[in-house]
C-alpha positions in Angstrom: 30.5 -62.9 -87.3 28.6 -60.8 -84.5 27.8 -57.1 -86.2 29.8 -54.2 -83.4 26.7 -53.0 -82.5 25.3 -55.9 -81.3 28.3 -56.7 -79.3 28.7 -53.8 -77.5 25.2 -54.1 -76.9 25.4 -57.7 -75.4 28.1 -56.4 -72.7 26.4 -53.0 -71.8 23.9 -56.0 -70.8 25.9 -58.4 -69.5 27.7 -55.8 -67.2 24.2 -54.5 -65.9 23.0 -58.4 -64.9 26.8 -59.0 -63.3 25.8 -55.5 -60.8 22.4 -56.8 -60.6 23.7 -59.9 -59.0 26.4 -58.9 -56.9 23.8 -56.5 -55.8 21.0 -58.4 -54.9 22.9 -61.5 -53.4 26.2 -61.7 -53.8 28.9 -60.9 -51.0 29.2 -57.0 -50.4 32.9 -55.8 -49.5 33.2 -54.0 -46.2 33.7 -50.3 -48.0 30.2 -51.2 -49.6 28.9 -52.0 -46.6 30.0 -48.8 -45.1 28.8 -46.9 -47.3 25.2 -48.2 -47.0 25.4 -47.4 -43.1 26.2 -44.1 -43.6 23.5 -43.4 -45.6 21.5 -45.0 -43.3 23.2 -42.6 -40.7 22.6 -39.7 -42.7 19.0 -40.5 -43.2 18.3 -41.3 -39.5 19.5 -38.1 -38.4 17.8 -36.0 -40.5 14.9 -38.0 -39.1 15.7 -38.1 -35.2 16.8 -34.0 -35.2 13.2 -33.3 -36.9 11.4 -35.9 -34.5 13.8 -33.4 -31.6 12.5 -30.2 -32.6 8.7 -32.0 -32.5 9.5 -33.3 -29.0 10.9 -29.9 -28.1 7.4 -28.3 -29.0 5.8 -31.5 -27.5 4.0 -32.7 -30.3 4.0 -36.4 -29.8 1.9 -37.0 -32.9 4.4 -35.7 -35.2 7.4 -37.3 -33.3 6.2 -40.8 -33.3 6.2 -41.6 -36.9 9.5 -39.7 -37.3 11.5 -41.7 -34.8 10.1 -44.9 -36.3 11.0 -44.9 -39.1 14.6 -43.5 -37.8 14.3 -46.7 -35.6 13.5 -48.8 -38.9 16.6 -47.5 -40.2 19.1 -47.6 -37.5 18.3 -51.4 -37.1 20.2 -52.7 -40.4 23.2 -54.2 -39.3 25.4 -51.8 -41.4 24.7 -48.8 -39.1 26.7 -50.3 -36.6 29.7 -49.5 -39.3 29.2 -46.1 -38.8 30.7 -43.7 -36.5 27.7 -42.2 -35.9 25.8 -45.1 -34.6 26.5 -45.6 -31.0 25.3 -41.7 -30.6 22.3 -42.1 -33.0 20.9 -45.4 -30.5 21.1 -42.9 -27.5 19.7 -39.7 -29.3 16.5 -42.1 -30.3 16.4 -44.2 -26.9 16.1 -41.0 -25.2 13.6 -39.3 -27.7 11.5 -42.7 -27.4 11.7 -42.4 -23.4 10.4 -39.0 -23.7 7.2 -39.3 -26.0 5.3 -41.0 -23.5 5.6 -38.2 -21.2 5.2 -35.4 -23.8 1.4 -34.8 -23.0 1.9 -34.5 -19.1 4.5 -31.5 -19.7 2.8 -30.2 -22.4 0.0 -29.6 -19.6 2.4 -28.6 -17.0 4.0 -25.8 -19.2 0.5 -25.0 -20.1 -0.4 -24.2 -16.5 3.1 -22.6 -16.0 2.0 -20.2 -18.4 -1.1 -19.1 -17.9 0.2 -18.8 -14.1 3.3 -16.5 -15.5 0.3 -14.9 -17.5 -1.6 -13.8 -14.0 1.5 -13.2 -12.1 2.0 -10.4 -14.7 -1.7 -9.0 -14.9 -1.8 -8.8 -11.0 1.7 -7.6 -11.0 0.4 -5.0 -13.8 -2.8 -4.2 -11.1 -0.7 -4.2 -8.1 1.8 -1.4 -9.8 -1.2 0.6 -10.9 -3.5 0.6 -7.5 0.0 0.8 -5.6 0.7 4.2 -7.8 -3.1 5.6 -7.0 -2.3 5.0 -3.3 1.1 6.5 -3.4 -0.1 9.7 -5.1 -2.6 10.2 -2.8 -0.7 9.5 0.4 2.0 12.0 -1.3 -1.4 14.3 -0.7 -1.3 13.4 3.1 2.1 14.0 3.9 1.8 17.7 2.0 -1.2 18.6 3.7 -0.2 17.1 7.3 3.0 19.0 6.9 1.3 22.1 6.5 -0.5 22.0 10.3 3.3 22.9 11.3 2.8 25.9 9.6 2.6 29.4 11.5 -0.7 30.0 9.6 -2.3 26.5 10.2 -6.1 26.8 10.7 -9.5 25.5 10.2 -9.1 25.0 6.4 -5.7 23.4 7.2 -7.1 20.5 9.0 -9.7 20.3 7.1 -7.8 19.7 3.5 -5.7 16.6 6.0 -8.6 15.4 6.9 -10.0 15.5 3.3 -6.5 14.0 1.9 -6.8 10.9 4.6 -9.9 10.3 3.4 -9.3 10.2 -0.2 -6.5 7.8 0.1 -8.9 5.4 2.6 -10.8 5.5 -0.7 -8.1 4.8 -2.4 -7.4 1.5 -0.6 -10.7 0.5 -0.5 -10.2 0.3 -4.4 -7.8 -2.0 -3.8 -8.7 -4.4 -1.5 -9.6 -7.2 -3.4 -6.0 -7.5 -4.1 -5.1 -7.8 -1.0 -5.6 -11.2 -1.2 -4.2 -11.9 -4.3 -0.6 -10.2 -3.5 1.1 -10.4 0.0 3.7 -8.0 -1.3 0.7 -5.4 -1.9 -1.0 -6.3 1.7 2.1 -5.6 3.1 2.4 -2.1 1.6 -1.3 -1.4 2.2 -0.7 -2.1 5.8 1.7 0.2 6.2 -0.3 2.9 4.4 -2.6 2.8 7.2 -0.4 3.0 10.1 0.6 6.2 8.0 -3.0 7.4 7.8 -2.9 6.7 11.8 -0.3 8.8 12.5 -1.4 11.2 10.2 -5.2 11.0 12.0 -3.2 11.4 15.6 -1.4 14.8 14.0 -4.9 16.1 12.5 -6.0 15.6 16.0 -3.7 17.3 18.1 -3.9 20.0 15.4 -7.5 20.1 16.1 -7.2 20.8 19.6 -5.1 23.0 19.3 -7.8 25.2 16.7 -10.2 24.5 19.5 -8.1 25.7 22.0 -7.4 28.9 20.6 -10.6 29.2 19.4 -12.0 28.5 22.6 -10.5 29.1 26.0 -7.3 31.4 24.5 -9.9 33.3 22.7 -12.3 33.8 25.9 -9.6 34.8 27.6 -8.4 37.4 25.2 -11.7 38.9 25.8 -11.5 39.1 29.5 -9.6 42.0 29.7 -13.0 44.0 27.8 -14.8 42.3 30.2 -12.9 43.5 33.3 -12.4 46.9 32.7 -16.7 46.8 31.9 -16.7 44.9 35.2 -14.8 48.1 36.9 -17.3 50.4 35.5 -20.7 48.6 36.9 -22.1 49.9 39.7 -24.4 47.5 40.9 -22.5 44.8 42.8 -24.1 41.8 41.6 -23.8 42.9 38.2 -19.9 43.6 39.0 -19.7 40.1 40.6 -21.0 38.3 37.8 -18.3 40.0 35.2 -15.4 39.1 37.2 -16.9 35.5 37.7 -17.2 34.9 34.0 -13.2 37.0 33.9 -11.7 34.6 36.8 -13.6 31.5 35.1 -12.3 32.5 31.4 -8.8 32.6 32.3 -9.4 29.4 34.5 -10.7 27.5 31.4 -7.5 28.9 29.6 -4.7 27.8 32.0 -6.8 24.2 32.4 -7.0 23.4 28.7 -3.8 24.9 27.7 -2.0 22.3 30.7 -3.7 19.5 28.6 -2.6 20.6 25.5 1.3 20.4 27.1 0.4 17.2 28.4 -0.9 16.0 24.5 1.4 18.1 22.8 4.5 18.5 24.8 6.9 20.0 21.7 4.8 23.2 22.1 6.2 23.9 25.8 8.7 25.7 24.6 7.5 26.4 21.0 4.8 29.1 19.6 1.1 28.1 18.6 0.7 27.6 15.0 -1.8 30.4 14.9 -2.8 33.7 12.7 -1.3 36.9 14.8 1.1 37.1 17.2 2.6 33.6 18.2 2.6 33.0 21.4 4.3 29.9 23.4 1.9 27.6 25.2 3.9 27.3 28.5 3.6 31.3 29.1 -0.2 31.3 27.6 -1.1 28.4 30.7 0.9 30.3 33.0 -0.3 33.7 32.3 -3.9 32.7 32.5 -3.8 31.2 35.6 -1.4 33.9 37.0 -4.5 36.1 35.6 -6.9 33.9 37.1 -5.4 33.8 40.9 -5.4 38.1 40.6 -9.7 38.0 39.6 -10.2 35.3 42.3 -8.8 38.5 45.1 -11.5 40.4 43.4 -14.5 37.7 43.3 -13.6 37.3 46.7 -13.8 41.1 48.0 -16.7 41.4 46.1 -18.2 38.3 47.1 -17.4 39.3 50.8 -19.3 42.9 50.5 -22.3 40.5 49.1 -22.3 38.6 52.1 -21.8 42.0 54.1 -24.5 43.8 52.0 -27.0 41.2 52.3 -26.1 41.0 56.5 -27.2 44.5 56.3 -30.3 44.7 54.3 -31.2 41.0 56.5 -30.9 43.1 59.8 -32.5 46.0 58.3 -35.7 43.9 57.4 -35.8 42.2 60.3 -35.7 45.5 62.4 -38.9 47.4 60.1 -40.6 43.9 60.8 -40.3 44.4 64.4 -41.2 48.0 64.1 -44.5 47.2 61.8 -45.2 44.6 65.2 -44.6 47.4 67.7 -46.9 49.5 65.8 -49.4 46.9 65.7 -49.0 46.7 69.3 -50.1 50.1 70.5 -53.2 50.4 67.5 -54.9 47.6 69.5 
């Protein structure tokens, strides 16, 4: 009689060699089979969505080995039981057609990057020189609108003309980019057809200091002049006042016609001057007004010139013929 112990030994064994067998080569029923496929399944795509994320960062080295072995298990004909397995063959076709090409985009983001690196520092340049140029052209446009100004003088002009400068400077500082940024060329380009028109303004402003410092202010001094002329006594003396009068006001109403002509908005307007304003149109009108009256005098004077020196010729030639007579009679 077999001792318990030993029986229930004996078919603990027995059981464990009838699984061994069926296991290792006897017939498998579907649900078995199945169940190995999904395991398979489960296994591949825990595999193929790590070999993804590798692909993703384009690491081809770490990939490869990954979609492999997914490949290894995918190819056991119990797969096909899953599901799953018509979607896992297309996940790791198309992760196996993309490895070759992994190095090649790697590269190409690698360029796009650094490229989207330099767009921003010259995008980051560009903003600060365009900022420099702004600030100083804001400069301009304060000072230029100040040679509108009733007061506008010397030191006027001369902060413009300091202010253009500065922001020529300025763009100088910035030329090299230029180059680099057609958006940035474009602006700097128009910055300078601002500093033209600015330089044109500066100009006509300038004339117009020059004007009133010249001509307008010789002729404000005529009148001194004339009454001193009405005082002198000697005729060539008085002549040559009321020339330099008549020639003063002449210079006046000439320039102040080519200031209209260059600066035709002050016709009507006053000069942007210390003092009393006074309108252009009457200043080049008054002058030469002033002018015609002093030429009637230059010319009565000039005519007793003419008359005087008739005289004093007849009178010379008359003592010479005397002396002669004189001569005459002593021999």
């Amino acid at each position: 009689m077999i001792p318990p112990r030993t029986t229930s030994r004996t078919w603990v064994l027995l059981l464990l060699l009838t699984v061994a067998v069926s296991a290792c080569g006897g017939p498998r029923t579907k649900q078995q089979r199945q169940n190995d496929g999904e395991q398979r399944t489960d296994e591949a795509t825990l595999l193929l969505n790590e070999a993804e994320q590798h692909v993703r960062n384009l690491d081809a080295a770490r990939a490869a080995p990954l979609l492999a072995k997914a490949e290894e298990l995918l190819a056991h004909p119990d797969v096909n039981l899953s599901p799953e397995a018509e979607m896992l063959h297309s996940q790791l076709a198309e992760l196996k057609a993309r490895l070759p090409h992994l190095g090649e985009e790697k590269i190409r983001r690698e360029k796009a990057a650094a490229a989207e690196r330099e767009r921003k520092e010259l995008e980051a340049l560009v903003e600060k020189q365009r900022d420099v140029v702004v600030e100083a052209m804001f400069a301009v446009t304060e000072a230029v609108d100040a040679l509108a100004g009733k007061d506008m003088g010397v030191e006027q002009v001369a902060a413009a003309q300091e202010a253009i400068q500065r922001t020529r400077e300025r763009l100088k500082t910035g030329k090299e980019l230029e180059a680099r940024s057609a958006d940035y060329a474009a602006s700097a380009r128009n910055t300078e057809r601002r500093l033209e028109q600015a330089e044109e303004k500066v100009g006509r402003a300038r004339r117009v200091i020059d004007f009133v410092s010249g001509p307008l202010g010789e002729s404000r001094e005529a009148p001194a002049l004339e009454k001193k002329a009405r005082r002198e006594k000697d005729l060539e003396a008085r002549l040559s006042l009321y020339t330099e009068v008549r020639d003063r006001y002449r210079r006046c109403g000439t320039e102040a016609e080519k200031l209209l002509m260059d600066r035709p908005e002050l016709a009507r307007g006053t000069l942007p001057m210390r003092g009393r304003p006074m309108a252009l149109k009457a200043v080049a009108t008054g002058c030469k007004k002033k002018a015609g009256l002093i030429q009637r005098a230059v010319l009565k004077l000039e005519k007793a010139k003419v008359k005087r020196d008739k005289a004093r010729a007849k009178l010379e030639k008359l003592k010479a013929a005397r002396e002669k007579a004189r001569a005459r009679k002593k021999r």
